[in-house]
C-alpha positions in Angstrom: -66.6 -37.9 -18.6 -62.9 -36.3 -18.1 -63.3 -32.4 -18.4 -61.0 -32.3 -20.9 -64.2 -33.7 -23.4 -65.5 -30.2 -23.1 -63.0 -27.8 -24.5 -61.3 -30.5 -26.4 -61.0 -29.1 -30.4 -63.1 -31.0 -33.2 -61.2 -33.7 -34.5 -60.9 -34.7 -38.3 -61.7 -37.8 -40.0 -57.9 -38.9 -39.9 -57.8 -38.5 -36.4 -55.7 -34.8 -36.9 -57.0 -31.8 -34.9 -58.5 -29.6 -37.6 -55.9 -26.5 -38.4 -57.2 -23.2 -37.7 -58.7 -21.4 -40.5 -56.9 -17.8 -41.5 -59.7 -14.8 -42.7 -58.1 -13.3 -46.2 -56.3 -10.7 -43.4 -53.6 -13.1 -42.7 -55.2 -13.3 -39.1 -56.5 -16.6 -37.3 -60.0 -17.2 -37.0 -61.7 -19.3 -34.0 -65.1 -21.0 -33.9 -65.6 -19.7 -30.6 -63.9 -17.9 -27.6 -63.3 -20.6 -25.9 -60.8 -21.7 -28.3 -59.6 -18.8 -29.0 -58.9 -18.0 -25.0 -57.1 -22.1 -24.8 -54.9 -21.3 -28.0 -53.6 -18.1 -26.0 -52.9 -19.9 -22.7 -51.2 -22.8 -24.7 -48.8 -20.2 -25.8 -48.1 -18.4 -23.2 -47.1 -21.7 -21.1 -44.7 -22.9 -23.1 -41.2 -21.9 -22.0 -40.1 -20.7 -25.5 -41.7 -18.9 -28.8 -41.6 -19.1 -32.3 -39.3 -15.7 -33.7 -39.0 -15.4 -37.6 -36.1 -13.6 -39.1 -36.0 -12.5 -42.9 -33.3 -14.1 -45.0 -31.3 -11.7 -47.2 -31.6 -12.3 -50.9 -34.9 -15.2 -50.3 -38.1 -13.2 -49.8 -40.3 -16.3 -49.9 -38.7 -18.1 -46.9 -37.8 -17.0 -43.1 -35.7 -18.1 -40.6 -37.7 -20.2 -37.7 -35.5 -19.4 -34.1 -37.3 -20.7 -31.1 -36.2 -18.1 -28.1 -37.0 -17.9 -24.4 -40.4 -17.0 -23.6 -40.4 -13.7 -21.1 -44.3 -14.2 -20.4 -43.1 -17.8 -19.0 -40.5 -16.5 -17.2 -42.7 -13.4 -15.3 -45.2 -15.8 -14.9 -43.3 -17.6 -12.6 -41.6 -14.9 -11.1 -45.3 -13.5 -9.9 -46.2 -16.8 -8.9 -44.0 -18.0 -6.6 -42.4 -14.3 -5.5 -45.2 -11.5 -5.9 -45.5 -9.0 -7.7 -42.7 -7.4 -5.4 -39.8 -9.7 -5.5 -40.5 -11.6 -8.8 -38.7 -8.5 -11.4 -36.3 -8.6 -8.6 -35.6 -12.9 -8.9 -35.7 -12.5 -13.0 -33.0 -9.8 -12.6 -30.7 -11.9 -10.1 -31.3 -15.3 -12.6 -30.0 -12.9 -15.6 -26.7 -11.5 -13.8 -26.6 -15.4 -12.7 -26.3 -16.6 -16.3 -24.1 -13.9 -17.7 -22.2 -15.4 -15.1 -22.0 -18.8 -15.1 -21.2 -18.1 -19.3 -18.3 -16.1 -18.1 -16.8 -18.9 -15.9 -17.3 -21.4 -17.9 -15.4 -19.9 -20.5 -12.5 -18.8 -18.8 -12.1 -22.1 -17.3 -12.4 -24.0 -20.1 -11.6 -22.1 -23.0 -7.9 -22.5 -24.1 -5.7 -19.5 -24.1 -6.5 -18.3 -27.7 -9.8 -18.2 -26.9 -9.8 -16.4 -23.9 -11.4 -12.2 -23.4 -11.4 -10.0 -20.6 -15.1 -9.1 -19.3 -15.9 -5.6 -20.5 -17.2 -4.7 -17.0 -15.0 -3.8 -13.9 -11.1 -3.6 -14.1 -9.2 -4.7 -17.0 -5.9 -6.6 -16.3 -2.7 -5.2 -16.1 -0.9 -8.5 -16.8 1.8 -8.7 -18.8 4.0 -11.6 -18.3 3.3 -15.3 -19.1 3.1 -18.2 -16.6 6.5 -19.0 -17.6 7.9 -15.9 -16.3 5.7 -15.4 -13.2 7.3 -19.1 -12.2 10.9 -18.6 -12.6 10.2 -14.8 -10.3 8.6 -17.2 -7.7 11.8 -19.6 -8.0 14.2 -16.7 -7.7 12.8 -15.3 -4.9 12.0 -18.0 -2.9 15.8 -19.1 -3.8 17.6 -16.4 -2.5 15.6 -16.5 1.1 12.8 -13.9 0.5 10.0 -15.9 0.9 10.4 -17.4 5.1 7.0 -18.4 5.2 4.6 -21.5 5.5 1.1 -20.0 4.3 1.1 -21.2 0.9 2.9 -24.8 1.1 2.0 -25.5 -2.4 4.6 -22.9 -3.4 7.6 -24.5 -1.5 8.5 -27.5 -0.2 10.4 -28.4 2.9 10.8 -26.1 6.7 13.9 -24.3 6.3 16.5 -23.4 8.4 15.9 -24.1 12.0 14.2 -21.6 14.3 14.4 -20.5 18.2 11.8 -18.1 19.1 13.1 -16.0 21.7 11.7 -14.8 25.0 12.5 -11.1 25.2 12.0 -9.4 28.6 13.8 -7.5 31.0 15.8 -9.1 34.3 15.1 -7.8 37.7 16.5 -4.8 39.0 16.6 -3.5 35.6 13.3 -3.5 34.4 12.6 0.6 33.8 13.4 0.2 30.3 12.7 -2.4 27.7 15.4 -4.4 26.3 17.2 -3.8 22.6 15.8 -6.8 20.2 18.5 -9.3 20.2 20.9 -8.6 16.8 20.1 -10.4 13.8 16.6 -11.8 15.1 13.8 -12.2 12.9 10.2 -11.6 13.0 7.8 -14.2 12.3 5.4 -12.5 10.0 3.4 -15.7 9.9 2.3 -15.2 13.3 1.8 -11.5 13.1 -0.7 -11.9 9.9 -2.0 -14.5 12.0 -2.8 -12.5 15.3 -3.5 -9.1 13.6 -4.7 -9.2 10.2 -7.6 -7.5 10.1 -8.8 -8.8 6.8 -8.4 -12.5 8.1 -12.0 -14.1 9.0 -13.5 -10.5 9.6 -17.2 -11.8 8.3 -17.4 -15.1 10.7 -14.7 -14.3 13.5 -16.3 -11.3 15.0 -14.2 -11.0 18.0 -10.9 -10.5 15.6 -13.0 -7.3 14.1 -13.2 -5.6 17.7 -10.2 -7.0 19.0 -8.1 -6.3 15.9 -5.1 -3.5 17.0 -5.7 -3.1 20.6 -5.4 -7.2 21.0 -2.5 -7.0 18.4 -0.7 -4.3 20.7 -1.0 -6.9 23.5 0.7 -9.1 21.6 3.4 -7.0 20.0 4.5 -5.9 23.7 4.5 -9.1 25.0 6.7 -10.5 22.1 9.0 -7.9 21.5 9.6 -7.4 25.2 8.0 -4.1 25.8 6.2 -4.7 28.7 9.7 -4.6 30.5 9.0 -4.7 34.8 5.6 -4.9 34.1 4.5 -8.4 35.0 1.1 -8.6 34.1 0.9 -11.8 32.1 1.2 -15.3 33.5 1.8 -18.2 32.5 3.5 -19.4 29.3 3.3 -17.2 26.2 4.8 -19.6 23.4 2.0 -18.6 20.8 2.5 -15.1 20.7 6.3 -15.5 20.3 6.9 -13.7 16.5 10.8 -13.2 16.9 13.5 -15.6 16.3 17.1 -16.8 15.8 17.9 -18.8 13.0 20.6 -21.7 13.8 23.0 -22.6 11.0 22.1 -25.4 9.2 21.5 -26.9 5.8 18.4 -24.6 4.0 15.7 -28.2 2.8 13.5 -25.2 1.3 13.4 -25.0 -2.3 10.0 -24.0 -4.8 7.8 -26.9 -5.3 7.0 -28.4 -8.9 4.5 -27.0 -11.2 3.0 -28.5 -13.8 2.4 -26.4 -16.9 -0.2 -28.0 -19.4 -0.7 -27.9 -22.8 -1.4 -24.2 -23.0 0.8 -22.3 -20.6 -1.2 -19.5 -20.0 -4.7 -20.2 -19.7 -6.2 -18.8 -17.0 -4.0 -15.7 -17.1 -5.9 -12.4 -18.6 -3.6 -10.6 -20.3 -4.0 -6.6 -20.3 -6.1 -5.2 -23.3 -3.9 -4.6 -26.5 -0.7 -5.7 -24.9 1.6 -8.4 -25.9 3.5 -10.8 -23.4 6.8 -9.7 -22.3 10.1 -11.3 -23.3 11.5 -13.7 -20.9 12.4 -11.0 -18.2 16.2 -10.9 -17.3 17.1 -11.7 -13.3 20.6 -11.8 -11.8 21.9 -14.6 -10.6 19.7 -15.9 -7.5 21.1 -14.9 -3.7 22.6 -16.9 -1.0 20.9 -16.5 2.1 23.0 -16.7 4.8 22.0 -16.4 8.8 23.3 -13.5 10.7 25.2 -15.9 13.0 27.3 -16.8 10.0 28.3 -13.2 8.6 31.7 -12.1 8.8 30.7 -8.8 9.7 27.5 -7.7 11.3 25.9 -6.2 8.1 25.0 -8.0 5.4 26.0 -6.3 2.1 23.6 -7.7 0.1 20.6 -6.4 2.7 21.6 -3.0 3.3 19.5 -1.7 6.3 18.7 1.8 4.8 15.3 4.0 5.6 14.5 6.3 2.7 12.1 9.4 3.0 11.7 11.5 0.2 10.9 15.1 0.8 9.6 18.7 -1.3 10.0 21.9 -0.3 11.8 23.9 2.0 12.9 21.7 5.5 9.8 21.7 8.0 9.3 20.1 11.3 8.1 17.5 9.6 11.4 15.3 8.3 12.4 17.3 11.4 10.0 14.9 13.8 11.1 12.0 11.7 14.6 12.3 11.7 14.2 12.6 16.0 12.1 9.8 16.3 14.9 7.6 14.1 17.5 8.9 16.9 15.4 8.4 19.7 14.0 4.5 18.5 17.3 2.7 16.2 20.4 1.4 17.7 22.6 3.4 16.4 25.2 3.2 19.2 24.9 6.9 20.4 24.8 6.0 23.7 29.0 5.0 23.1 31.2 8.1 22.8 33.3 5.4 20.2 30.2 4.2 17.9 32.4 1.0 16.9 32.4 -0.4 20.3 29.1 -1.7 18.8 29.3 -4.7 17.4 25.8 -4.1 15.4 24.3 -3.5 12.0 23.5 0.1 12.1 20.6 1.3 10.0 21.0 4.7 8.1 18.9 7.4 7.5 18.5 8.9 3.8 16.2 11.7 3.6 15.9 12.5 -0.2 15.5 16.3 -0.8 13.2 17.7 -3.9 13.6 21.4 -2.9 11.5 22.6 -5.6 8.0 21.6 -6.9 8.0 18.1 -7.9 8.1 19.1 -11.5 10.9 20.9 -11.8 14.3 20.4 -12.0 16.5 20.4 -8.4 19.0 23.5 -7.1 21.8 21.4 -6.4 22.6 23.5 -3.8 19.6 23.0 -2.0 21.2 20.0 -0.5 24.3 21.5 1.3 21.8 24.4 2.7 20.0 21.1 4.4 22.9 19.1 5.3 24.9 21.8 6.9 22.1 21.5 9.7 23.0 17.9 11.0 25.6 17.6 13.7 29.0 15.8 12.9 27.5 13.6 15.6 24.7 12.0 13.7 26.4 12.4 10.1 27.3 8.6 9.8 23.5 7.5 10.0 21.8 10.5 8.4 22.6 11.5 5.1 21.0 14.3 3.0 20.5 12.9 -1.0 19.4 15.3 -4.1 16.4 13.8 -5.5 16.6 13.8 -9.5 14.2 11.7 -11.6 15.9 11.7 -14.4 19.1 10.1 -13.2 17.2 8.1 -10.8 14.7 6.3 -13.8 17.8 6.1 -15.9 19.4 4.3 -13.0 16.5 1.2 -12.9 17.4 -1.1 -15.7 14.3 -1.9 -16.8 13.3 1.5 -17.3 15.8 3.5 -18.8 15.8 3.0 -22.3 11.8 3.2 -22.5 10.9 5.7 -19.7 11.0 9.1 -22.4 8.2 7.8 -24.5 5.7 7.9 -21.4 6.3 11.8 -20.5 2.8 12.4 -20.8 1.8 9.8 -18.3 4.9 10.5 -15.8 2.8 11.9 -12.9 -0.1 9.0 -12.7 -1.9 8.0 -10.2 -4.2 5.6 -10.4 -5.4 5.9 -14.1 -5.5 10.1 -13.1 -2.6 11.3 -15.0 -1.3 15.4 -14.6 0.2 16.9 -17.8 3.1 19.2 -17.2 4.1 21.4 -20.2 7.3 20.1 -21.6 7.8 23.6 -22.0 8.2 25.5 -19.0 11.2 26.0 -16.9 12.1 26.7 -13.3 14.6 29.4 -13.8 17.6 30.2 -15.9 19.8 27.4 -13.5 17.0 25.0 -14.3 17.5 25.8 -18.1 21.2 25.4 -17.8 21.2 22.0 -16.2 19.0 21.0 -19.2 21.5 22.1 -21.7 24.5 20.1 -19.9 21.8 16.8 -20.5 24.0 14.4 -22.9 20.6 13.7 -24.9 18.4 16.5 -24.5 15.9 15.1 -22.9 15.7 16.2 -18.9 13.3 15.8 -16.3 9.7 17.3 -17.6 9.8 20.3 -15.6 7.2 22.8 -14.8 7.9 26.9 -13.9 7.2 27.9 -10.4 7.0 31.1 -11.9 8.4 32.9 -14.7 11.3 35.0 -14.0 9.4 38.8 -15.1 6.4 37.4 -13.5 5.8 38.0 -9.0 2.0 36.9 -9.1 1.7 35.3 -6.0 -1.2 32.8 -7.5 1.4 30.9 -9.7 3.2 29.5 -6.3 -0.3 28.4 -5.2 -0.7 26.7 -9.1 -0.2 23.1 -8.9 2.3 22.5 -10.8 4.5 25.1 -8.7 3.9 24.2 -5.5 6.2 22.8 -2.7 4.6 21.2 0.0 0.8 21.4 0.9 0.4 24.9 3.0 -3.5 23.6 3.9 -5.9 20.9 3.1 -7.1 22.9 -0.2 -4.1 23.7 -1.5 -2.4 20.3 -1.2 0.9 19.3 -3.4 -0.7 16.8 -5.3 2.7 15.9 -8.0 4.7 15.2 -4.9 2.4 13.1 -3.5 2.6 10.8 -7.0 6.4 11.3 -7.1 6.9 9.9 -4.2 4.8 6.7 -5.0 7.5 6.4 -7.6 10.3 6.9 -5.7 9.1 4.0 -3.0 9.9 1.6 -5.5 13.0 3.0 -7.4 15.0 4.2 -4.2 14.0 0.1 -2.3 15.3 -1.2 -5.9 18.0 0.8 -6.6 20.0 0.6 -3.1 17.8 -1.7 -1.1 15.9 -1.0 2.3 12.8 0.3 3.0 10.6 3.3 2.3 8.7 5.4 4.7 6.2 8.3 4.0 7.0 11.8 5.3 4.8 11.6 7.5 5.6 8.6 9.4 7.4 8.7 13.2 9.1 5.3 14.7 8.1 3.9 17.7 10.6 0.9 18.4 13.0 -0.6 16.8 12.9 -2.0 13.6 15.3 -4.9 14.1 13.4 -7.7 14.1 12.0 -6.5 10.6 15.0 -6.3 8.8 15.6 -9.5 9.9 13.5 -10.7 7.7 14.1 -10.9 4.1 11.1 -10.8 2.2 9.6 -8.3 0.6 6.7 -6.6 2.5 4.6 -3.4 1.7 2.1 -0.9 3.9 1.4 2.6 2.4 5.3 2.0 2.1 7.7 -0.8 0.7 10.8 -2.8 1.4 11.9 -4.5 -1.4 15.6 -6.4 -1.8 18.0 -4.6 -3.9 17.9 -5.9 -7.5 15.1 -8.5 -6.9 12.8 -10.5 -9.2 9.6 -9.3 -7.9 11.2 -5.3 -8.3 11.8 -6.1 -11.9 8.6 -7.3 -12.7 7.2 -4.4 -11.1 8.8 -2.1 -13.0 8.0 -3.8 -16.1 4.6 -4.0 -15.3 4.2 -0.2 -14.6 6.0 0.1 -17.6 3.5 -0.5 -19.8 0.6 0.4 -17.2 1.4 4.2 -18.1 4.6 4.3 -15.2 1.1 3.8 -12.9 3.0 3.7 -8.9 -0.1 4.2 -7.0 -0.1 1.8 -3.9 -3.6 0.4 -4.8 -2.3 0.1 -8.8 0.8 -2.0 -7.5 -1.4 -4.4 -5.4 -3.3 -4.8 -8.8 -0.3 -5.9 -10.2 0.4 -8.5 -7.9 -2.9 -9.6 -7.2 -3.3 -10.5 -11.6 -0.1 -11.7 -11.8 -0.7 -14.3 -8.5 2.2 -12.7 -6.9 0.4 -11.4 -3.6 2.6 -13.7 -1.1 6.2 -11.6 -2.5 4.5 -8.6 -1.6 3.4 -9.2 2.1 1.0 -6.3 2.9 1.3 -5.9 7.1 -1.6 -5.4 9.4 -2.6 -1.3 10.2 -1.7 -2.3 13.7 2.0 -2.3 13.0 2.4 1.0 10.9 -1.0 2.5 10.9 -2.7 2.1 14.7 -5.5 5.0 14.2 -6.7 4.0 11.0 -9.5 1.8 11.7 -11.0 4.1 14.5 -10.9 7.1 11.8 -13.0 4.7 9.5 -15.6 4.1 12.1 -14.4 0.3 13.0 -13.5 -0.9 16.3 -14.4 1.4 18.3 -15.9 -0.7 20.9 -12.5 -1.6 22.1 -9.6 0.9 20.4 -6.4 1.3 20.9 -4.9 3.9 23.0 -4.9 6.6 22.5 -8.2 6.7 20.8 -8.5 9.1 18.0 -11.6 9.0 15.9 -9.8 11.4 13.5 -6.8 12.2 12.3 -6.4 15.3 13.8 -6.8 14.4 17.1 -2.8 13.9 17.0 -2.3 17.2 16.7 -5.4 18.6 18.9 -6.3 16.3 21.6 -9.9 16.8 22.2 -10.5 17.8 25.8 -12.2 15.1 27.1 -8.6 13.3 26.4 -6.5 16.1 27.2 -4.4 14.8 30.1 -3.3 11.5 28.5 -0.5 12.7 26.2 1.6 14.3 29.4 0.1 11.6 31.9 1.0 8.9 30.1 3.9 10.1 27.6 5.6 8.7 24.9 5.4 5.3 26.7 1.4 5.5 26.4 1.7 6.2 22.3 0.4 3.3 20.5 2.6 0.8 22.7 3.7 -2.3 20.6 3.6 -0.6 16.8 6.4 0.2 15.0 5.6 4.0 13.5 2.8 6.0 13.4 1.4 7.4 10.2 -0.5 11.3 10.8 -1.5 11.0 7.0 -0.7 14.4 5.9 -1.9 17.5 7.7 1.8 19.2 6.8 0.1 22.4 7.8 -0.5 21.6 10.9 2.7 22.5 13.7 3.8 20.0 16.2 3.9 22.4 18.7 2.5 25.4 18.0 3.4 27.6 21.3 7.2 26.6 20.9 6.9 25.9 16.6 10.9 25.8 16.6 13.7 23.3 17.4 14.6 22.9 21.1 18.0 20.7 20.6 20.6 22.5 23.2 23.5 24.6 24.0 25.5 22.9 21.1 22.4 24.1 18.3 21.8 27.2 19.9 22.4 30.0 17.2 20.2 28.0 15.0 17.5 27.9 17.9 17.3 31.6 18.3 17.2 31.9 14.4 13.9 29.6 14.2 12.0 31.3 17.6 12.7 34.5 15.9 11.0 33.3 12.6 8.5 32.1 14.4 7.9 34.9 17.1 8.5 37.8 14.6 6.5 40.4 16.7 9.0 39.9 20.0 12.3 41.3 20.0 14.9 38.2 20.7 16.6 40.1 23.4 13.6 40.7 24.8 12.3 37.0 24.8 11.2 35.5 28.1 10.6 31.8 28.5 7.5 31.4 31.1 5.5 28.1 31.7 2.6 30.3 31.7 2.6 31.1 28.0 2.7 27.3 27.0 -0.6 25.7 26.3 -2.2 24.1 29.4 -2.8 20.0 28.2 -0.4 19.5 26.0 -1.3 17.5 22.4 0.0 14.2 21.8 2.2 15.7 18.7 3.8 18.1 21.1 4.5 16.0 23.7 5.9 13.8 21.3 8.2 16.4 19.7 9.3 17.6 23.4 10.2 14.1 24.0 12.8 13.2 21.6 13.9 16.8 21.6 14.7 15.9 25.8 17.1 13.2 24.3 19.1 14.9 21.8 19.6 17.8 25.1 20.9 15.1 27.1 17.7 16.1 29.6 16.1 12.1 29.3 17.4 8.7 28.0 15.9 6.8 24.7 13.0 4.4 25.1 15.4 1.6 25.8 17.4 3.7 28.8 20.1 5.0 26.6 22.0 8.0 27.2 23.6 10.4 24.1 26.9 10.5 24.6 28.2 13.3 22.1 
C-alpha cells in the first residue's frame, strides 16, 4: 500500500475531498494534527499565495491577487545556499529583476514611453539623434575625425599615409631631431600602445607596463633616443608619426538608418525639451600641409592658451620657459623668417584679481612690459574678461545672464557670489560703461574702509592658492570654463597653469581632431564645440572635465573628444594612485610632491641625469597644483642674464629682504646640496635663455 493511503484526507461520496469545516470564529478546524500540519506544508510549497484586497464602495466582495510566495523563495535559498549565503542569493535575484525590467524597457519601449532610472546619474542629454548625426557628419567632413576605431562611423581609408622614421644621422647624434613640419601623430597607435584603460582586467602586463613601456615607445617614434642605439631591428609598429601625400580624401560618414522613432534609446535629461536643430557653419576643407600655400593653416591656428589669477608667479614663469626651451619657434635664427615653419604662439590669459571680480585693465601692461622684444611675436599677454568672452561664443550669449547663480559650477557644486559686491570704485566704473547693465558677477576683495586681512583669505577674494587650505577654488572652476571658450573662440589648445612642455608638440597639431586630457583642443567654430556649449547651457553652465565627458559619453559622442593616455601629459599620475609601481616611470614619484622635494633616497637623479632623464618621451608634465610651493627655493627669483638684469636684482631683493643687495654674495655653498627635480628644471631652461646651454634639440638663442 503507497504511503500516500495514510495521510490521504477522507473522501466524500462524490469522489470530492471533504472541505474543511470553519468553528463560528471564522478559523479552520482540522480533525487531527496531521492534517492540520499537511494543509500548512501544502501552502508553504507552493511558489505563490492567495492576497485579498478590499474593493472601494463593495463591502461584500474582495479582490483575489495571487503574489510571490517569500516562504518559497527562503526556502530555497536555505536549501541550496545555507543559512549564510541564501538572504545574500534572494538579494542578488531582486537587483537581477529590477534589472532585467529596466532593459527590457528601454530596449523595447518606443520613445514616448521611455524614463530615466531614479538611481545613479541622470542624463544631461539634450539633442535628438537627428542632430547628434549631422555633428558626426560635420566633423568627420571637415577632417577632424583621422581615425579607424569605429569603422561603422566612416567609410573608406583616407588620404594616404607614410610613417616616418625619425632619428638622428651619425656624427650628429647629441641632440634629437625637430619632428618633420606638418607630420602627424597617429593617435590610433598611441591609444593602442598606452591606453591604460584598454584590456586592464585580462591584459595584465599593459597594467604594469602602461607609461614606462609607453615612454619606450614615444622615444623610439618621435626620435628621441637620438645616438643612442639601443634598439634593433625593425620598429614599423611603434611608428605613430606620419606624412600625408596629396591625394583624393575616399573618407566620408557612413549611412545610418533612423527607424520609426528617432530617438529611442536616447535618455533625455529630466524636465528638458530637445534642442532646435543646432546651427553649424558650413563644413571645412581639409587640406594636407604639403598643399598649403603658406606654412600655417588659417583655419588651424596653432595657439597654446593658459589662463592665469593673481599677481605673476614662477609658475606661468616655468611655463612660459619650458615653451621657449621645447617649440620651434626659430630663436636659434637672428631673422625668425628664415624659417619656413608654422610657429605656435603663446597666450597667457591674465585674471589679475579674484576670479570673481571684474579685471584692472592695467594689470595687463604691468605683465607684458616684462617679456623681451625678443620673444614678443610668440608670447602674448591677453586680459581675461568673462563677460565679453561668454558674449563672444554664439551659442551662449543671448542666454548666459539668466544662469548667474550657477556661473561658478563645478560638477553639480555651484558657489554663489553676491551680485552685489564690488571690487573697487574702477571695478564699479567699468560696470557703469556696460551697454546693458549687466557685467561680470563680481565679488569685493575687500571693501574700500575695510583692511581686515581675513577678507583676502575669503574665498571669494582670493587670488591664487597661498597653501593647500586656503586654495582659490573660483579660479580653479573659471578656468574649466575658459578651456572650452578660449579652444572655441580662436582655436588651439588649452593647458593648465601648471603644466611644463617636454618636446615638441608638432606632431599633435598635426592632427586635427579634437582631443582632451585635464585640458582640450578643440577646432575653432566646430560642431562638437557647439554642442558643448549648448549642452552646458542647460546643464547649469556645468565645465567640469568629468561633467563634459558626461556629455559626450550620453550623447555617443566619445570618439570627437579623444581623451589621451596619462603617459603623454600626465606621467606621475598612476604611481601617485598606487598603480604600477612594479615597473614606473622615471623618475619615480609616489606623490606629487616629490617634484618639488626629491626624497633622499632619489636625491642625485635630477642633477645626474638632467632635463634629459625627466619623463623622456611625454609631451608636458602636470605638478597638479602646489602653487605654494617655490621651484627653487635657495635662488626663488629669475636668473635670465645681463640683458634682464635690473629686474633680477629687483626679485633676489624681494626675495632675500634681510640682505642688503650691495652686500649680496653668490656662493655655491649656500645652495641646497641635491638639487630637486623642479629646480633643476627651472635652472635648465633658465641656462638657455642666458645663452649658457642649447635647447633640447641643440639649438642656440640667438638674440
Amino acid at each position: 500500500m503507497a504511503s500516500s493511503n495514510y495521510f490521504s484526507i477522507p473522501q466524500r461520496a462524490n469522489g470530492y475531498p471533504e472541505k474543511l469545516t470553519r468553528s463560528t470564529n471564522g478559523l479552520p478546524t482540522y480533525s487531527s494534527a496531521v492534517q492540520e500540519k499537511l494543509h500548512m506544508h501544502s501552502r508553504s510549497t507552493s511558489w505563490t499565495v492567495p492576497v485579498s484586497l478590499p474593493i472601494p464602495g463593495v463591502r461584500t466582495r474582495k479582490l483575489r491577487l495571487f503574489m510571490p510566495n517569500p516562504t518559497r523563495v527562503q526556502q530555497l535559498g536555505l536549501l541550496r545556499f545555507g543559512r549564510r549565503r541564501g538572504p545574500l542569493f534572494i538579494c542578488l535575484l531582486l537587483i537581477a529583476s529590477i534589472f532585467t525590467v529596466f532593459s527590457f524597457a528601454r530596449k523595447f519601449g518606443t520613445e514616448e514611453k521611455q524614463w530615466t532610472p531614479n538611481f545613479g546619474e541622470s542624463s544631461t542629454l539634450v539633442f535628438g539623434r537627428e542632430d547628434l548625426q549631422r555633428i558626426w557628419k560635420w566633423e568627420i567632413a571637415s577632417g577632424h575625425y583621422p581615425s579607424k576605431r569605429d569603422t561603422t562611423t566612416t567609410r573608406g581609408d583616407g588620404r594616404r599615409r607614410v610613417y616616418l622614421d625619425i632619428q638622428s644621422q651619425p656624427p650628429n647624434v647629441a641632440y634629437p631631431p625637430r619632428p618633420v613640419p606638418g607630420s602627424v601623430a597617429d593617435l590610433d597607435i598611441i591609444m593602442e600602445q598606452c591606453d591604460f584603460s584598454q584590456n586592464k582586467a585580462s591584459n595584465i602586463a599593459r597594467v604594469i607596463l602602461h607609461v614606462a613601456h609607453s615612454h619606450h615607445i614615444l622615444r623610439l617614434g618621435g626620435g628621441l633616443d637620438n645616438g643612442n642605439r639601443l634598439r634593433r631591428g625593425k620598429v614599423d609598429e611603434w611608428k605613430y608619426i606620419y606624412m600625408e601625400q596629396d591625394r583624393e580624401n575616399f573618407t566620408e560618414p557612413a549611412p545610418i538608418s533612423v527607424g520609426q522613432y528617432p530617438n529611442a534609446g536616447l535618455t533625455r535629461k529630466r524636465g528638458a525639451e530637445w534642442e532646435p536643430p543646432l546651427p553649424l557653419l558650413p563644413t571645412l576643407q581639409h587640406i594636407p600641409y604639403s598643399s598649403l600655400p603658406a606654412p600655417c593653416d588659417p583655419e588651424n591656428p596653432r595657439l597654446f592658451h593658459m589662463f592665469w589669477t593673481g599677481p605673476f608667479t614662477d609658475k606661468p614663469y616655468l611655463a612660459i620657459l619650458s615653451f621657449l626651451f621645447t617649440q620651434n619657434l626659430g630663436l636659434h635664427n637672428k631673422d625668425s623668417s628664415e624659417l619656413n615653419v608654422c610657429r605656435p604662439e603663446f597666450w597667457l590669459w591674465i585674471n589679475p584679481g579674484p576670479a570673481a571680480s571684474v579685471p584692472n585693465p592695467s594689470a595687463l601692461t604691468d605683465i607684458s612690459s616684462s617679456c623681451t622684444r625678443r620673444f614678443k611675436e610668440v608670447i602674448k599677454f591677453k586680459l581675461w574678461n568673462t563677460t565679453d568672452q561668454l558674449d563672444g561664443i554664439p551659442e551662449l550669449k543671448d542666454e548666459w545672464r539668466d544662469l548667474k547663480e550657477t556661473l561658478f559650477n563645478s560638477g553639480g557644486h555651484i558657489i554663489n557670489v553676491p551680485a552685489d559686491k564690488s571690487k573697487s570704485a574702477e571695478a564699479s566704473t567699468m560696470a557703469e560703461e556696460s551697454s546693458n547693465g549687466t557685467e561680470t558677477v563680481s565679488a569685493a576683495k575687500a571693501s574700500s574702509t575695510g583692511n581686515d586681512k581675513s577678507d583676502e583669505d575669503d574665498m571669494l577674494n582670493r587670488t591664487g592658492s597661498k597653501s593647500s587650505s586656503s586654495y582659490d577654488r573660483l579660479s580653479v572652476i573659471l578656468s574649466d570654463m575658459a578651456r572650452f571658450v578660449l579652444c572655441h573662440r580662436f582655436g588651439g589648445i588649452y593647458l593648465d597653469a601648471d603644466t611644463i612642455f617636454l618636446r615638441d608638440w608638432e606632431e599633435l597639431w598635426g592632427h586635427k581632431g579634437a582631443f582632451a586630457y585635464r585640458w582640450s583642443r578643440l577646432e575653432k567654430n566646430s560642431a562638437v564645440g557647439s554642442f558643448l556649449f549648448r549642452t552646458a547651457l542647460k546643464n547649469g553652465l556645468d565645465f567640469h572635465p568629468m561633467t563634459v565627458s558626461r556629455y559626450t559619453k550620453d550623447a555617443h559622442l566619445e570618439g570627437l573628444l579623444l581623451r589621451l593616455p596619462d603617459a603623454l601629459f600626465d606621467s606621475a599620475w598612476l604611481n601617485t594612485e598606487m598603480f604600477q609601481r612594479e615597473r614606473p616611470p622615471q623618475p619615480y614619484f609616489t606623490e606629487f610632491a616629490d617634484f618639488f622635494n626629491t626624497p633622499l633616497q632619489n636625491s642625485a637623479a635630477p642633477q645626474a641625469l638632467g632635463f634629459e632623464g625627466f619623463f623622456r618621451g611625454a609631451y608636458s608634465y602636470h605638478f597638479h597644483n602646489f602653487w605654494w610651493k617655490p621651484f627653487d627655493p635657495t635662488r626663488n627669483w629669475p636668473e635670465l642674464g645681463p640683458k634682464f638684469s635690473a629686474g633680477e636684482r629687483a626679485a633676489r631683493a624681494a626675495a632675500t629682504p634681510d640682505t642688503d643687495p650691495e652686500e649680496w654674495e653668490d656662493r655655491v655653498v649656500d645652495d641646497k646640496r641635491d638639487l630637486d627635480w623642479a629646480t633643476v628644471l627651472k635652472r635648465t631652461f633658465e641656462g638657455y635663455i642666458r645663452g649658457e646651454r642649447p635647447n633640447m634639440y641643440g639649438e642656440w638663442l640667438q638674440w
